[in-house]
PDB file of N, CA, C and O in Angstrom:
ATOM      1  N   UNK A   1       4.913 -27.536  33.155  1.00  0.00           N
ATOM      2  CA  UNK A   1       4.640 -26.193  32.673  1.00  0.00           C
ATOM      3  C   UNK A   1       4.927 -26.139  31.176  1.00  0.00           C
ATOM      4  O   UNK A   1       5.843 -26.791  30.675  1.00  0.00           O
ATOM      5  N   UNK A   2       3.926 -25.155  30.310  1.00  0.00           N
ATOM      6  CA  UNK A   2       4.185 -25.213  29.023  1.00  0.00           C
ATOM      7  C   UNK A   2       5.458 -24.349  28.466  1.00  0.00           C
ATOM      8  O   UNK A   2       5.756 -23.246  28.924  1.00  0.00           O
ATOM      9  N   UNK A   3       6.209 -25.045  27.351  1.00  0.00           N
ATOM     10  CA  UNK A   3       7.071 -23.440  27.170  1.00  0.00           C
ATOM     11  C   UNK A   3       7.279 -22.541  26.318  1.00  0.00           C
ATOM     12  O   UNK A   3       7.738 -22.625  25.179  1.00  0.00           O
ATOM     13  N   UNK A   4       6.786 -21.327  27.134  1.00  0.00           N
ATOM     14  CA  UNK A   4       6.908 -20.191  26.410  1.00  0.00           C
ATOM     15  C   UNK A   4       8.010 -19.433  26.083  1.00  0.00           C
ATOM     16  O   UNK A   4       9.052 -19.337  26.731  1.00  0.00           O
ATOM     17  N   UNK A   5       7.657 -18.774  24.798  1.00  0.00           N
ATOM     18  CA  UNK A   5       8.429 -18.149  24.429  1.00  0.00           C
ATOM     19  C   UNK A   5       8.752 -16.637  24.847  1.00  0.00           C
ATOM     20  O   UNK A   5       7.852 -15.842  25.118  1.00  0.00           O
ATOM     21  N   UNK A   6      10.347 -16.249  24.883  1.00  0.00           N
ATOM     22  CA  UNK A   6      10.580 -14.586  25.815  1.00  0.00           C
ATOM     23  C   UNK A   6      11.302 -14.338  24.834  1.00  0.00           C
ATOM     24  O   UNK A   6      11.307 -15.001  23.797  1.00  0.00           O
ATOM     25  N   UNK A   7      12.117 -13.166  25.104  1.00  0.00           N
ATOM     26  CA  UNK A   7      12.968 -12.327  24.685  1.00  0.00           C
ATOM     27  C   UNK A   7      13.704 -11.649  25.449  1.00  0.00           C
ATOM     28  O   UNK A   7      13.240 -11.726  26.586  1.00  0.00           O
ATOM     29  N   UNK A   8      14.819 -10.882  25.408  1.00  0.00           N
ATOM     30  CA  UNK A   8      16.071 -10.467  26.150  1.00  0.00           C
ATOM     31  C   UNK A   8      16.202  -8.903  25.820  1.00  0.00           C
ATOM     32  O   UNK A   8      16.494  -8.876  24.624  1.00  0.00           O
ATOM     33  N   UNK A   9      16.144  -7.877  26.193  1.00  0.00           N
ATOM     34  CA  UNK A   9      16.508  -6.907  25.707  1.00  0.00           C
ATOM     35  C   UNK A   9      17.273  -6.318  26.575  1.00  0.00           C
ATOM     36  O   UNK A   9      16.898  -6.587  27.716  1.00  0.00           O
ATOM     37  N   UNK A  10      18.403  -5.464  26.537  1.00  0.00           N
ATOM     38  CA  UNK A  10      18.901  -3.958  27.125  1.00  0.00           C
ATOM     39  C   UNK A  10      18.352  -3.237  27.512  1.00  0.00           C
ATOM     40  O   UNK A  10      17.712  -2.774  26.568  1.00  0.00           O
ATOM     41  N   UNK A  11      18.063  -2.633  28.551  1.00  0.00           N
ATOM     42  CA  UNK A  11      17.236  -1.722  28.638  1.00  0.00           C
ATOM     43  C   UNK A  11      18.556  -0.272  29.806  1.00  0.00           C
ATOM     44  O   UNK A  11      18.858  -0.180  30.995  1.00  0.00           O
ATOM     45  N   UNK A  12      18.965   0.658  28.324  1.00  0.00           N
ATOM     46  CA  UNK A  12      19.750   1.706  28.470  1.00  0.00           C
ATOM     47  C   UNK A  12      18.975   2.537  29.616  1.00  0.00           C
ATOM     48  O   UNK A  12      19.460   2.731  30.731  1.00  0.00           O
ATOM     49  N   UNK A  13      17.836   2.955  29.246  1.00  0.00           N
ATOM     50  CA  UNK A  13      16.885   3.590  30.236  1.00  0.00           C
ATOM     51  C   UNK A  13      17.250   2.930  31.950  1.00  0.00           C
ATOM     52  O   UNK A  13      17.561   3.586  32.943  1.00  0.00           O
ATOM     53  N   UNK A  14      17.156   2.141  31.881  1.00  0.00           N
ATOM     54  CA  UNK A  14      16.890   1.349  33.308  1.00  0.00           C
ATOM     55  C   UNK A  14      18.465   0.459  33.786  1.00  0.00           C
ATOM     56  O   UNK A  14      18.678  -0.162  34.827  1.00  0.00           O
ATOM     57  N   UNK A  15      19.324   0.667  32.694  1.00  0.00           N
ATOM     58  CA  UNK A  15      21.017   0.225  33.040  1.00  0.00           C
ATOM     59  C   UNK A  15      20.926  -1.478  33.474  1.00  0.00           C
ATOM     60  O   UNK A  15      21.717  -2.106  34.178  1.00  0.00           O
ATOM     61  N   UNK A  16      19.621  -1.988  32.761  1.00  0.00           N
ATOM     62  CA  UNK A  16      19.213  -3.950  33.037  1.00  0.00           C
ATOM     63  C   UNK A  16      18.719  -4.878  32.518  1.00  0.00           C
ATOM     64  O   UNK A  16      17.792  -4.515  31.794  1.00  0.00           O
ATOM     65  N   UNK A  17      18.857  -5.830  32.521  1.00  0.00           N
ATOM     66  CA  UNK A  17      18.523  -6.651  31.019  1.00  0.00           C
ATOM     67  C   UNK A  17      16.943  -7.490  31.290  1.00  0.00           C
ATOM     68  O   UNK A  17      16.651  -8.292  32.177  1.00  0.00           O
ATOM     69  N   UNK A  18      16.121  -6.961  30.181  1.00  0.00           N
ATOM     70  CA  UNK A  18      14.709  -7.128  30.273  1.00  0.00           C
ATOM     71  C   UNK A  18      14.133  -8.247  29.719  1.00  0.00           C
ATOM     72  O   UNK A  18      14.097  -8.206  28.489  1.00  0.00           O
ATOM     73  N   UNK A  19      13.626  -9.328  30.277  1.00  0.00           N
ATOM     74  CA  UNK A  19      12.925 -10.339  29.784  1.00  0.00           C
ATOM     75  C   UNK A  19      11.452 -10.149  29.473  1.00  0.00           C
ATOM     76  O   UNK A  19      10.906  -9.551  30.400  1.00  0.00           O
ATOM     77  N   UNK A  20      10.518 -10.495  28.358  1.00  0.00           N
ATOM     78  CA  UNK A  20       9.088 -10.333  28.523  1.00  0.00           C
ATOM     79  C   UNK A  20       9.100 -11.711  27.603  1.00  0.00           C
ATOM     80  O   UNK A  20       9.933 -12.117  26.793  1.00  0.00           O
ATOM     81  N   UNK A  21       7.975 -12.208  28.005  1.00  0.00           N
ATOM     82  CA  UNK A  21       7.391 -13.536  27.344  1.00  0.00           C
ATOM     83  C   UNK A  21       6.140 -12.934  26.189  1.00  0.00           C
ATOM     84  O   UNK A  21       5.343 -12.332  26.909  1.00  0.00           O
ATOM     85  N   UNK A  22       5.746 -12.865  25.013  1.00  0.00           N
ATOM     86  CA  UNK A  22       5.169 -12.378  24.517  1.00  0.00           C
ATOM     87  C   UNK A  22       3.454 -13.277  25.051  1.00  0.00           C
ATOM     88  O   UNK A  22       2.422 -12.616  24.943  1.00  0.00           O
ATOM     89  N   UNK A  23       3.402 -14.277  25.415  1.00  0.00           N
ATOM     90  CA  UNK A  23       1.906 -14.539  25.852  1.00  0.00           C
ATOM     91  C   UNK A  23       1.649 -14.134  27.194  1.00  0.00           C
ATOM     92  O   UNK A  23       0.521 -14.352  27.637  1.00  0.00           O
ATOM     93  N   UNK A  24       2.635 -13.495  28.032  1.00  0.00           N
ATOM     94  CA  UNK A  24       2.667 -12.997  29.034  1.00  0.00           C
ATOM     95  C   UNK A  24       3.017 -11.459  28.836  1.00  0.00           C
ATOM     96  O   UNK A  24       4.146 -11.200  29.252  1.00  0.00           O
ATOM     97  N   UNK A  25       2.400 -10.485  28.358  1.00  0.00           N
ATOM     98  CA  UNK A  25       3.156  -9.420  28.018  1.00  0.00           C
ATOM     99  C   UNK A  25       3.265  -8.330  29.142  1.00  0.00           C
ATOM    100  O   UNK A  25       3.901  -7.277  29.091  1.00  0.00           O
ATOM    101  N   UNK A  26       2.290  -8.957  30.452  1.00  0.00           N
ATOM    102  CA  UNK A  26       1.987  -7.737  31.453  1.00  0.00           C
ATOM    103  C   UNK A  26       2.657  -8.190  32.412  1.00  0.00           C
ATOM    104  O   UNK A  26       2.333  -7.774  33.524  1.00  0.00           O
ATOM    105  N   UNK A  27       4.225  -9.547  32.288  1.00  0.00           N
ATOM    106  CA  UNK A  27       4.764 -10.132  33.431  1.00  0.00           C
ATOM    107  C   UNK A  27       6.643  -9.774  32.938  1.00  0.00           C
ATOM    108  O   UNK A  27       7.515 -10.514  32.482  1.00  0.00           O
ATOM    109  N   UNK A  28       6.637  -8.734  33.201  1.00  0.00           N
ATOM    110  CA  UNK A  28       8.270  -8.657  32.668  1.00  0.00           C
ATOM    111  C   UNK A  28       9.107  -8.844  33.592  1.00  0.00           C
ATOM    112  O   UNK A  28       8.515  -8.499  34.614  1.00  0.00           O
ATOM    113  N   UNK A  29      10.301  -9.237  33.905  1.00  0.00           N
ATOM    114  CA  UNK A  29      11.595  -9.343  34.746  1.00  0.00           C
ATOM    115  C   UNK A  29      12.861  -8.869  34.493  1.00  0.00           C
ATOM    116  O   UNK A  29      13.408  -8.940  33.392  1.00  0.00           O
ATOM    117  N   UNK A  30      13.258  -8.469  35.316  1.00  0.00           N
ATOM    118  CA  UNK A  30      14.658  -7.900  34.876  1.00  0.00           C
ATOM    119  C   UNK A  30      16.410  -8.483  35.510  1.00  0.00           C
ATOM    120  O   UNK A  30      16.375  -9.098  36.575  1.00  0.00           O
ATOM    121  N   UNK A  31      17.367  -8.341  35.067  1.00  0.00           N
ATOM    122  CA  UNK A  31      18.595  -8.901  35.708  1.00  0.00           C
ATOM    123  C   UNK A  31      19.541  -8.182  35.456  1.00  0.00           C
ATOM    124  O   UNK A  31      19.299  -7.183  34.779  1.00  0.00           O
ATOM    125  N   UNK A  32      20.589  -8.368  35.791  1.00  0.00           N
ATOM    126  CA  UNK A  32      21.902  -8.067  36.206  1.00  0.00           C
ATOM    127  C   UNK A  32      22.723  -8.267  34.617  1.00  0.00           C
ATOM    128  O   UNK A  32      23.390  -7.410  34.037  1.00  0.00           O
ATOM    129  N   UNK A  33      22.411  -9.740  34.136  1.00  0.00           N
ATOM    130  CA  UNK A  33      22.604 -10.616  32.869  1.00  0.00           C
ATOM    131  C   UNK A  33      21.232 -11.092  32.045  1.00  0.00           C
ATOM    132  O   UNK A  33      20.075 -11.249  32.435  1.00  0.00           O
ATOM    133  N   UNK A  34      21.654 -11.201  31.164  1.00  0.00           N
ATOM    134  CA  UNK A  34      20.364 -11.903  30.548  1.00  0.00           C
ATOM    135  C   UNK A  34      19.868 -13.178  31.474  1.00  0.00           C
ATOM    136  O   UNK A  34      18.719 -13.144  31.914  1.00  0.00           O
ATOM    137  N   UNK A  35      20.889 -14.519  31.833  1.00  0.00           N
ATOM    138  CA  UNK A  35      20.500 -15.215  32.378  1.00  0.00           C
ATOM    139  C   UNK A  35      20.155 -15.249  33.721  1.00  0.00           C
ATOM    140  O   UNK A  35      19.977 -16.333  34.276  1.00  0.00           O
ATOM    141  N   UNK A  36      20.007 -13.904  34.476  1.00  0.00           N
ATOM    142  CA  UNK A  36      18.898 -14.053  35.324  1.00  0.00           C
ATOM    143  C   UNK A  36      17.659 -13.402  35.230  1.00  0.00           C
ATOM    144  O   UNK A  36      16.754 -13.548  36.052  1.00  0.00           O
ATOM    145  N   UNK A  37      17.590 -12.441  33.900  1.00  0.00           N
ATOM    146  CA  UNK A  37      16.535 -12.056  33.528  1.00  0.00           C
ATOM    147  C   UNK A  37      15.765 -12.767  33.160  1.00  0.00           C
ATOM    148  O   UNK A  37      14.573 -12.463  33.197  1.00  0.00           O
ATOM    149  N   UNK A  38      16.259 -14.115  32.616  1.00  0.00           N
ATOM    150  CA  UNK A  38      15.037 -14.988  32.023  1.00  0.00           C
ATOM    151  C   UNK A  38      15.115 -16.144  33.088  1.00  0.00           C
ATOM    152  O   UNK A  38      14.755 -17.233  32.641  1.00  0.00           O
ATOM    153  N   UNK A  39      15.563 -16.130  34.578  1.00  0.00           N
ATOM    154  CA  UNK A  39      15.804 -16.701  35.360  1.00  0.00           C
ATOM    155  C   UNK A  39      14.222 -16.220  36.321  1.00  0.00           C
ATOM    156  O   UNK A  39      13.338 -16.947  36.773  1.00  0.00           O
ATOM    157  N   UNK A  40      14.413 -14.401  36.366  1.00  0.00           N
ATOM    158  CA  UNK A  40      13.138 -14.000  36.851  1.00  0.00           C
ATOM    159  C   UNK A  40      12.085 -14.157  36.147  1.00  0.00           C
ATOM    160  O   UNK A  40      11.060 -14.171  36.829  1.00  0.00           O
ATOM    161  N   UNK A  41      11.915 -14.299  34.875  1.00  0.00           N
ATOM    162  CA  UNK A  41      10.798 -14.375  34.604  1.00  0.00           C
ATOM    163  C   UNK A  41      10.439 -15.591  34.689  1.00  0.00           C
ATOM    164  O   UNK A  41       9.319 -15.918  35.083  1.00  0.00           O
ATOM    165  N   UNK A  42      11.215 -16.294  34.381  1.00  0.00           N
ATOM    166  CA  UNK A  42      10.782 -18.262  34.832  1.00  0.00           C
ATOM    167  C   UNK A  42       9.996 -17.776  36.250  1.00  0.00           C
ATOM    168  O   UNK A  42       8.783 -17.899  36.085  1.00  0.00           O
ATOM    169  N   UNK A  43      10.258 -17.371  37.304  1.00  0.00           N
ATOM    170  CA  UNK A  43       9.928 -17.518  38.318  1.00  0.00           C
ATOM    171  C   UNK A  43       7.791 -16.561  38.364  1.00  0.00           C
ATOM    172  O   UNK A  43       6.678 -16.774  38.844  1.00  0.00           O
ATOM    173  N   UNK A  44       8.661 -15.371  37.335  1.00  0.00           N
ATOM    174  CA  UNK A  44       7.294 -14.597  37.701  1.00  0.00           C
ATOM    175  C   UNK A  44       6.149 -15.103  36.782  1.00  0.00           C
ATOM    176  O   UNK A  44       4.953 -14.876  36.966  1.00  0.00           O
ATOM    177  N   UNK A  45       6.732 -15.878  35.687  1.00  0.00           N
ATOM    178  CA  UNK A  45       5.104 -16.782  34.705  1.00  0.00           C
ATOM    179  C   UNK A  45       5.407 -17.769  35.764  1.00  0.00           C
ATOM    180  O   UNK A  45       4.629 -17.057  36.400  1.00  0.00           O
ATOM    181  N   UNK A  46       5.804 -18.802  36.674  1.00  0.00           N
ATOM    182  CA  UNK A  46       5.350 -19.714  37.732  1.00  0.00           C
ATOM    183  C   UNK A  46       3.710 -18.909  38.411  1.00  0.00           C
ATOM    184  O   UNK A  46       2.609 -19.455  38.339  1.00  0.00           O
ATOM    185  N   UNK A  47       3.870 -18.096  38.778  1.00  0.00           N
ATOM    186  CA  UNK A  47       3.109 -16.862  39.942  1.00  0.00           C
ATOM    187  C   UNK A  47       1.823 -16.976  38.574  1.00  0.00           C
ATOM    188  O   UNK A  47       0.857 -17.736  38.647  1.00  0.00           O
ATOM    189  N   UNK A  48       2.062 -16.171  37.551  1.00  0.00           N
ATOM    190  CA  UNK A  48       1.162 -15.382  36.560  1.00  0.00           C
ATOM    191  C   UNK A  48      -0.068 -17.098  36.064  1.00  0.00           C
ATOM    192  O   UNK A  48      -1.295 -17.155  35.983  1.00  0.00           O
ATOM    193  N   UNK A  49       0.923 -18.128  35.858  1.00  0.00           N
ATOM    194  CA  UNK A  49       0.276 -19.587  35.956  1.00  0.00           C
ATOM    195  C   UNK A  49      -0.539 -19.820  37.047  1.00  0.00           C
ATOM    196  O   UNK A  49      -1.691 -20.251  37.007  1.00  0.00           O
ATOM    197  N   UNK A  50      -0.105 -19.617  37.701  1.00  0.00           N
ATOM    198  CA  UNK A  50      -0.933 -20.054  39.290  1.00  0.00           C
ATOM    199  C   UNK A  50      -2.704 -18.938  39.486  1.00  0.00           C
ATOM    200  O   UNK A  50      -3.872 -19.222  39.749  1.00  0.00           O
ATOM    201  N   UNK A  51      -1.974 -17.723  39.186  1.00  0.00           N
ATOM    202  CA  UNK A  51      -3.024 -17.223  39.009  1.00  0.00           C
ATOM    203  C   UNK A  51      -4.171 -17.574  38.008  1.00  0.00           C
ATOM    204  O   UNK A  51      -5.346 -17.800  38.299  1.00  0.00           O
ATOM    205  N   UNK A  52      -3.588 -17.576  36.760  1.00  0.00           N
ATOM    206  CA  UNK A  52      -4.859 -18.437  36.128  1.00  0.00           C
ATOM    207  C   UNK A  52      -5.301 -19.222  36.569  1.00  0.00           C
ATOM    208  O   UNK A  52      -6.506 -19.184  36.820  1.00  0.00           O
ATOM    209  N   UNK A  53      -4.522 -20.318  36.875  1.00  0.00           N
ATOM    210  CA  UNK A  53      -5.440 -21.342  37.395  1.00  0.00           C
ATOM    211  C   UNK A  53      -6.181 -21.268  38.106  1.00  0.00           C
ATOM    212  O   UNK A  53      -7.137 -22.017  37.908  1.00  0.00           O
ATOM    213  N   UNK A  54      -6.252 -20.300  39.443  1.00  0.00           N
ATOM    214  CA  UNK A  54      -6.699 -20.286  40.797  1.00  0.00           C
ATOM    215  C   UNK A  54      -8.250 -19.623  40.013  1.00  0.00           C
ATOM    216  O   UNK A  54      -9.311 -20.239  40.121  1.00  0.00           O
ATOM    217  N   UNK A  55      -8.160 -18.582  39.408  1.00  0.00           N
ATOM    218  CA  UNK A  55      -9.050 -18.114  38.450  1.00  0.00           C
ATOM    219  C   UNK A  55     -10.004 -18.381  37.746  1.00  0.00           C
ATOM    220  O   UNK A  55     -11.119 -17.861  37.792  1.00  0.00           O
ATOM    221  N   UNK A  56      -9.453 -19.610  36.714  1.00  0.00           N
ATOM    222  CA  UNK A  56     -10.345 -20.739  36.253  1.00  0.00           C
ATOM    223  C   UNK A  56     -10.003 -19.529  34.916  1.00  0.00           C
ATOM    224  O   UNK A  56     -11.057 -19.097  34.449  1.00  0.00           O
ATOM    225  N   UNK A  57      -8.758 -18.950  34.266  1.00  0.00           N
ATOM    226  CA  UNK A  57      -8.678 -18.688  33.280  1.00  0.00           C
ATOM    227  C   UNK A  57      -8.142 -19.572  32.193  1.00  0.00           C
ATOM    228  O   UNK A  57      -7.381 -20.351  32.767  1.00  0.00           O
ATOM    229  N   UNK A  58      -8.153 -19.732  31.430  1.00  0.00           N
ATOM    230  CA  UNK A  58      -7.612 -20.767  29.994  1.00  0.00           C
ATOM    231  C   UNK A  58      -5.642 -19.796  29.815  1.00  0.00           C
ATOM    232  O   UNK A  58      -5.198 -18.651  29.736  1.00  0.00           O
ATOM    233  N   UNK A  59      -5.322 -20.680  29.829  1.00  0.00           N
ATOM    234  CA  UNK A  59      -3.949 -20.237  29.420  1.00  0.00           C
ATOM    235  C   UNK A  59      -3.728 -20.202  28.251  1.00  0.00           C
ATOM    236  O   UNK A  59      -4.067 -20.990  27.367  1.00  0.00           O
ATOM    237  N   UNK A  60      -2.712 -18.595  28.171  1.00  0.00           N
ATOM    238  CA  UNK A  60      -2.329 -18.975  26.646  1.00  0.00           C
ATOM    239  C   UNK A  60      -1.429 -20.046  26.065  1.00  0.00           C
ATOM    240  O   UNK A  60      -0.488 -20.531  26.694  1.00  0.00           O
ATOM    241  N   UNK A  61      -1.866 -20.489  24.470  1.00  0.00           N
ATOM    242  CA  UNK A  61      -0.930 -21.093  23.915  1.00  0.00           C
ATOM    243  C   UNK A  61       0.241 -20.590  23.870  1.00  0.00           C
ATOM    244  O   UNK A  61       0.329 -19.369  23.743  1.00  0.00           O
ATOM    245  N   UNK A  62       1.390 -21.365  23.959  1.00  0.00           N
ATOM    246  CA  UNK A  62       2.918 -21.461  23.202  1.00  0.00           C
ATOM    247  C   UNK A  62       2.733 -21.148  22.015  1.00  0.00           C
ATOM    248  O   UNK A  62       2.253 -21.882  21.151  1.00  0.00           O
ATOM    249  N   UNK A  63       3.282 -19.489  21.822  1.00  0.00           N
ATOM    250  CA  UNK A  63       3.864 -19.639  20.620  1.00  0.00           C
ATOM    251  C   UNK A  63       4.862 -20.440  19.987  1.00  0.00           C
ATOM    252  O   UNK A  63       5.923 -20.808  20.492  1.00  0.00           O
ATOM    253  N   UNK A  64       4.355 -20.725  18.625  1.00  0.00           N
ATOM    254  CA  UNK A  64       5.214 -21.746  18.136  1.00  0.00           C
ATOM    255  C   UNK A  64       6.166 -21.001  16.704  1.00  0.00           C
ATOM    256  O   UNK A  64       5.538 -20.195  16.017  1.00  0.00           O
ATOM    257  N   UNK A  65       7.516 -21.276  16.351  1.00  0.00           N
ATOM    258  CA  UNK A  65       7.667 -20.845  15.498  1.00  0.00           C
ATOM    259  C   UNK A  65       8.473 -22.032  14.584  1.00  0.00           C
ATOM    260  O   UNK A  65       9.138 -23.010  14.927  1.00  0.00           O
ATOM    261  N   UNK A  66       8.159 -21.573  13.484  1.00  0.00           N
ATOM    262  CA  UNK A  66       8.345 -22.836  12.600  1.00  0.00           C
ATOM    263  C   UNK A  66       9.525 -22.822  11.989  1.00  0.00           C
ATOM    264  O   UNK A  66       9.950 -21.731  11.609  1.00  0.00           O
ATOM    265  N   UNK A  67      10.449 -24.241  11.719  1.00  0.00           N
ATOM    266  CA  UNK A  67      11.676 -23.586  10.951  1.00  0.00           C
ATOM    267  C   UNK A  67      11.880 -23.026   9.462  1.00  0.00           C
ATOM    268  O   UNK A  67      10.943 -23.243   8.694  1.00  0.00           O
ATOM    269  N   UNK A  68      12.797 -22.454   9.050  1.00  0.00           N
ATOM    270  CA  UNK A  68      12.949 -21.881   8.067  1.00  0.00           C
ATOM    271  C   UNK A  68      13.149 -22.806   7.139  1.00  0.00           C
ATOM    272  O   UNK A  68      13.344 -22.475   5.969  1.00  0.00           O
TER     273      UNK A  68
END
């Protein structure tokens, strides 16, 4: 699997910590901790992958970010 890049946020509204992958932006997960927030989303881009494929969609690239 390729790897993408997420992010971690707080989410005060919802009292849980929010993962979204930015090439995945319509597959978010949430946790208890950050590390199972980005624990669920590992699991829910597994699913969101599969679907492309099954699809015959092109996956997005890995964002890449370059060092400073």
């Amino acid at each position: 699997m390729k790897l993408y890049s997420y992010h971690v946020q707080w989410s005060e509204e919802d009292q849980t910590y929010i993962a979204k992958s930015p090439e995945f932006p319509f597959v978010p997960a949430d946790g208890e901790t950050p590390q199972e927030a980005i624990q669920e989303l590992q699991l829910a881009l597994q699913g969101a992958i599969e679907v492309y494929k099954e699809k015959g969609w092109d996956l997005p690239e890995p964002q890449v970010v370059a060092p400073a």
